[in-house]
C-alpha positions in Angstrom: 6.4 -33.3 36.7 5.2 -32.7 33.2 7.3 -29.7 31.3 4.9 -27.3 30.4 4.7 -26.2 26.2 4.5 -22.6 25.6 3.2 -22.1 21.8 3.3 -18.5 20.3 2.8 -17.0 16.9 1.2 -14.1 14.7 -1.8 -13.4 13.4 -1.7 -11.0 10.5 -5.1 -10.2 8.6 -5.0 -8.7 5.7 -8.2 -7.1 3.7 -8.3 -7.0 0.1 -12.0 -5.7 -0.3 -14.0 -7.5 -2.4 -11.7 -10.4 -3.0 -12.0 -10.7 1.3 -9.9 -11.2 3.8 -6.6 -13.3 4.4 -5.5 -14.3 7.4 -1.6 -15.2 7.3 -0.5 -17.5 9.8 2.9 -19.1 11.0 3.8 -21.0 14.1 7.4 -20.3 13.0 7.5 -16.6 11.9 9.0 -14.0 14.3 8.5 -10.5 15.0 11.2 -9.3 13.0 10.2 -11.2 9.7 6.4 -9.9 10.3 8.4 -6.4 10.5 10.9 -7.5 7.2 7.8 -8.8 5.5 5.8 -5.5 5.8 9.2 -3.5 4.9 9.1 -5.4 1.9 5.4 -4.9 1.1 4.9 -8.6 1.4 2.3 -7.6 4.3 0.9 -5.0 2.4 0.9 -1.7 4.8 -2.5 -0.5 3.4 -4.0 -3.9 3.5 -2.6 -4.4 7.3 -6.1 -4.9 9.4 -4.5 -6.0 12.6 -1.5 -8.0 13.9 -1.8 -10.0 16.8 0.4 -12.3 18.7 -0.9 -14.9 20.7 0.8 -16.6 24.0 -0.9 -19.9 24.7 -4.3 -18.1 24.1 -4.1 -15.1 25.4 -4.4 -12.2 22.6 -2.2 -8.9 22.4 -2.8 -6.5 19.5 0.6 -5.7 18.8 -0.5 -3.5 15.2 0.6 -0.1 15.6 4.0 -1.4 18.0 4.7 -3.8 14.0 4.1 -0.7 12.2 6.3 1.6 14.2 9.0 -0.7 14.5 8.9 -1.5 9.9 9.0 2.3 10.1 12.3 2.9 12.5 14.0 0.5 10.3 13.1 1.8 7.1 15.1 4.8 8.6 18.0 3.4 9.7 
């Protein structure tokens, strides 16, 4: 029996108008550095097109639940 893989990771895009778009990508990043990374403005909030997070191909737009959670943080 062959142990199955299961890959995951983040997408985050990022627009900076007319110098384009940026895709940030890395297999090894986890939700809560994605979250510290837009705290610190890193991911720029403003600049933030989507976040997704991706489960052996299948894509959830996980934006606004990223967003939400930086926020309740920033609080705390």
């Amino acid at each position: 029996m062959t142990k199955r893989t299961t890959h995951s990771y983040f997408v985050v895009m990022c627009d900076y108008g007319k110098r384009g778009l940026e895709a940030i990508v890395d297999p090894e990043i986890t939700a809560r550095e994605v979250i510290s990374r837009i705290r610190s403005g890193e991911y720029p909030r403003d600049r933030i097109n989507f976040i997704h997070y991706v489960v052996d191909g299948n894509v959830s737009d996980v934006t606004e639940n990223m967003l939400a959670k930086a926020d309740e943080l920033e609080v705390a």
